[in-house]
C-alpha positions in Angstrom: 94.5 193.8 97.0 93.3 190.4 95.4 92.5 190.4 91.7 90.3 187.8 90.6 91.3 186.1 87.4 89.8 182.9 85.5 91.9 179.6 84.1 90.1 177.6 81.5 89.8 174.1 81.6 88.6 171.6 79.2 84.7 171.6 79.9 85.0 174.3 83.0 86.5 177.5 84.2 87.7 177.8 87.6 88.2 181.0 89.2 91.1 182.4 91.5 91.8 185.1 93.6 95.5 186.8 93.4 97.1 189.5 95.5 99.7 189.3 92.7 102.9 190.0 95.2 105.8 190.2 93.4 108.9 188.9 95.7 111.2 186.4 96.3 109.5 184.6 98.9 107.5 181.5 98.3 104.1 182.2 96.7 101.4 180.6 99.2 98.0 178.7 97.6 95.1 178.3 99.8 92.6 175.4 99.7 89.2 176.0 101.1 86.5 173.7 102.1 83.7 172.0 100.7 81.3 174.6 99.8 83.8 177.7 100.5 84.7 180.6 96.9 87.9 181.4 97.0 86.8 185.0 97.6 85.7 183.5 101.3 88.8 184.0 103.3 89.8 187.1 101.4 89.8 189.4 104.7 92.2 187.1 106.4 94.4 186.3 103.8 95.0 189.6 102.5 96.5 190.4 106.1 99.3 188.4 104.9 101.7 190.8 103.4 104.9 189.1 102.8 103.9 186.6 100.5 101.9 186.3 97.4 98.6 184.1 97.9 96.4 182.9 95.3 93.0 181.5 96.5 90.3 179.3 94.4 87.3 178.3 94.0 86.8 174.5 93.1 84.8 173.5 90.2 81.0 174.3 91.3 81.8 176.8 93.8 81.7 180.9 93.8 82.0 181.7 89.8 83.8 179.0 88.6 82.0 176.6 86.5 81.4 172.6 87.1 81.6 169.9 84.1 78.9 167.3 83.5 81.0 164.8 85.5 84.4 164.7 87.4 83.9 165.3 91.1 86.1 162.7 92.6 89.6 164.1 94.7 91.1 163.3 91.3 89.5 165.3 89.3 89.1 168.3 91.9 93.4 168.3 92.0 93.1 169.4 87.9 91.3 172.6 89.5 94.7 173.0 91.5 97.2 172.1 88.7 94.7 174.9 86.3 95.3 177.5 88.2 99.1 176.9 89.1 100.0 176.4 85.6 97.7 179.3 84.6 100.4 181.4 86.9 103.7 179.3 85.9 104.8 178.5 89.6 107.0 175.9 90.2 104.4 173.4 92.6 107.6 172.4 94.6 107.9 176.2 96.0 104.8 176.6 97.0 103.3 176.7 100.9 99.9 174.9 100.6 97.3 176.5 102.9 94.4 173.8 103.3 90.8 173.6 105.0 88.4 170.7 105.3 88.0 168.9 102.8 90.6 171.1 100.5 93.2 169.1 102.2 92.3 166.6 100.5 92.1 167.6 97.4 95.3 169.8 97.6 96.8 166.3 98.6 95.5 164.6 95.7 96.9 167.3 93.5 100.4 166.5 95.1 100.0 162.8 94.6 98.4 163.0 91.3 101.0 165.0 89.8 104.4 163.8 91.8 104.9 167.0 93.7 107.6 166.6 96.7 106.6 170.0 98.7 108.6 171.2 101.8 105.8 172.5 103.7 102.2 171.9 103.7 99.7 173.6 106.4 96.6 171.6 106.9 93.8 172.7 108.6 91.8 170.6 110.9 91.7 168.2 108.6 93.3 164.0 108.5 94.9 163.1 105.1 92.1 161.5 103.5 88.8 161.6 101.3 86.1 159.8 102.1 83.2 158.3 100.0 79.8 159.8 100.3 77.1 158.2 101.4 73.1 158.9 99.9 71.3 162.2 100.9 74.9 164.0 101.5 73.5 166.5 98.6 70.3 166.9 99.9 71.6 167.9 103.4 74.5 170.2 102.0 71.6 171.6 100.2 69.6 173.1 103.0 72.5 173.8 105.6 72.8 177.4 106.5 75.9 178.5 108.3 76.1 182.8 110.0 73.0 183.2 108.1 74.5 181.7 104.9 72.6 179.0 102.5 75.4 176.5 101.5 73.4 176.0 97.9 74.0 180.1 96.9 78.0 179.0 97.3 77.9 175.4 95.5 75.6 174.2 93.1 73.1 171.5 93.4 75.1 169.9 90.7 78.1 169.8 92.0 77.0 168.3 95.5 75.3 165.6 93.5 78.7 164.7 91.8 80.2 165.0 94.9 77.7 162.2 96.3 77.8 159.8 93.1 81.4 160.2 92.3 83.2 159.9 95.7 85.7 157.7 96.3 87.9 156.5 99.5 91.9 157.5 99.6 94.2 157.6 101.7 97.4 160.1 101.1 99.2 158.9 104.0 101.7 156.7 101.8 102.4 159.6 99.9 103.2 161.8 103.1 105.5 159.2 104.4 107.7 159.2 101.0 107.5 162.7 100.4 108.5 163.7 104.0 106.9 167.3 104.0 106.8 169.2 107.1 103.1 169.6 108.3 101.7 172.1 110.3 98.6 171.0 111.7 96.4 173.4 113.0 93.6 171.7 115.2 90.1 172.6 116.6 90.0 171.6 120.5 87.1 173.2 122.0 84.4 170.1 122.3 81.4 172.1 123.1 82.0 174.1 119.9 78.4 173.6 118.0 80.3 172.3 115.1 83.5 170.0 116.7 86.8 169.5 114.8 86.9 167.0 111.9 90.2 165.5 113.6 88.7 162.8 116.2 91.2 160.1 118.3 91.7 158.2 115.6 92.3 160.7 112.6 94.7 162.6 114.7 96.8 159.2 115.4 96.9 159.5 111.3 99.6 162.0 112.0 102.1 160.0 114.4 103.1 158.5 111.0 104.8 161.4 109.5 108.0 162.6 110.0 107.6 165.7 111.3 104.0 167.2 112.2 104.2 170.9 114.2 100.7 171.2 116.0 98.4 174.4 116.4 95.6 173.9 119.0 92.6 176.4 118.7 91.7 176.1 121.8 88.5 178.1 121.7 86.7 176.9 118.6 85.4 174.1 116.7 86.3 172.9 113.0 85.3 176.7 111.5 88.2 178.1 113.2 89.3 180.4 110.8 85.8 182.4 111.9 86.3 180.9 115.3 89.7 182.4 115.9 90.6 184.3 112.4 92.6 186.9 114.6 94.8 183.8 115.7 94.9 181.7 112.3 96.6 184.8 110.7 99.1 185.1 113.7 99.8 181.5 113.4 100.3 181.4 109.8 102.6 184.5 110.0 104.9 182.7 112.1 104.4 179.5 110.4 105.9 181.2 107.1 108.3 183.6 108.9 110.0 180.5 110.0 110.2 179.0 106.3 
């Protein structure tokens, strides 16, 4: 059962979602997209039952709150660093669970803050963050998704920030000197109606790194994890079993 519980920042609360598992195996923080609560994944993530997850909601998404400014992938890792602080966790422990474009934010947390972790499992996803270019708010704005509107899950706000304050970065320097294993899990199907985020050239990213284990999905597109969630929770059991 996931408690939620709230971290307060300087001019923000963010709020995170904690099955509280009390063990000695590595506690496990999950990442979620752009517009994704933490509370999204919930279902999926409570079927994990070894390890204790935590799961947030970036600033301007679910119930957490956004400040008047700060919505670059710097700013977005202080969300991270809140809430694992907030808990008292060593960051180099941890198993980083990421989707989207909460890889790169969980990577700029890493980089930000000098954290060496051992394993890090990214979800369809290359280790960067892009710059966004005019309109991106507007569209997020009136996407629907299952019947979903994007804007009841991230606030006009903060997808304006996200479109002013944007910047370009790439984390693969800080992959190479860190040397974490990655476990890439990767959308293949390319009739899905929305196609993986990892294209030729984003998934050459990867032949830099040390050591990169790959997950195919081979029957959906980048929303795999409601593609495939029966699959994403087998293939992070044995992911972390293996750990």
């Amino acid at each position: 059962m996931f408690i939620k519980k709230i971290v307060q920042l300087e001019n923000h609360q963010i709020e995170y979602f904690d099955n509280t598992l009390k063990n000695n195996q590595p506690v496990i923080i999950f990442s979620p997209g752009i517009w994704e609560p933490g509370s999204r994944y919930l279902d999926l993530l409570k079927q994990i039952t070894t390890h204790r997850v935590i799961s947030l909601s970036f600033r301007g998404r679910g119930e957490s709150t956004a400040p008047k400014t700060g919505f670059d992938y710097s700013d977005h890792a202080d969300d991270l660093h809140a809430v694992i602080n907030a808990e008292l966790l060593n960051p180099k422990n941890l198993i980083y669970i990421t989707f989207s474009k909460g890889t790169s934010y969980c990577l700029a947390y890493l980089a930000k803050y000098k954290i060496d972790p051992k394993h890090i499992i990214i979800g369809d996803a290359p280790p960067i963050h892009v710059a966004q270019e005019a309109g991106y708010a507007e569209y997020w704005s009136t996407l629907k998704y299952k019947g979903m509107n994007m804007i009841d899950y991230i606030t006009m706000p903060t997808l304006i920030g996200i479109e002013k304050e944007s910047t370009y970065c790439d984390f693969s320097d800080y992959l190479i000197a860190c040397k974490p294993t990655i476990h890439l899990l990767v959308a293949t199907d390319k009739n899905a109606p929305i196609p993986s985020n990892l294209d030729t050239e984003y998934m050459n990213m990867f032949e830099q790194f040390d050591t990169v284990k790959y997950y195919n999905f081979e029957h959906s597109g980048h929303m795999f994890l409601d593609d495939e969630p029966d699959k994403f929770v087998l293939v992070i059991k044995h992911i972390i079993e293996a750990i």
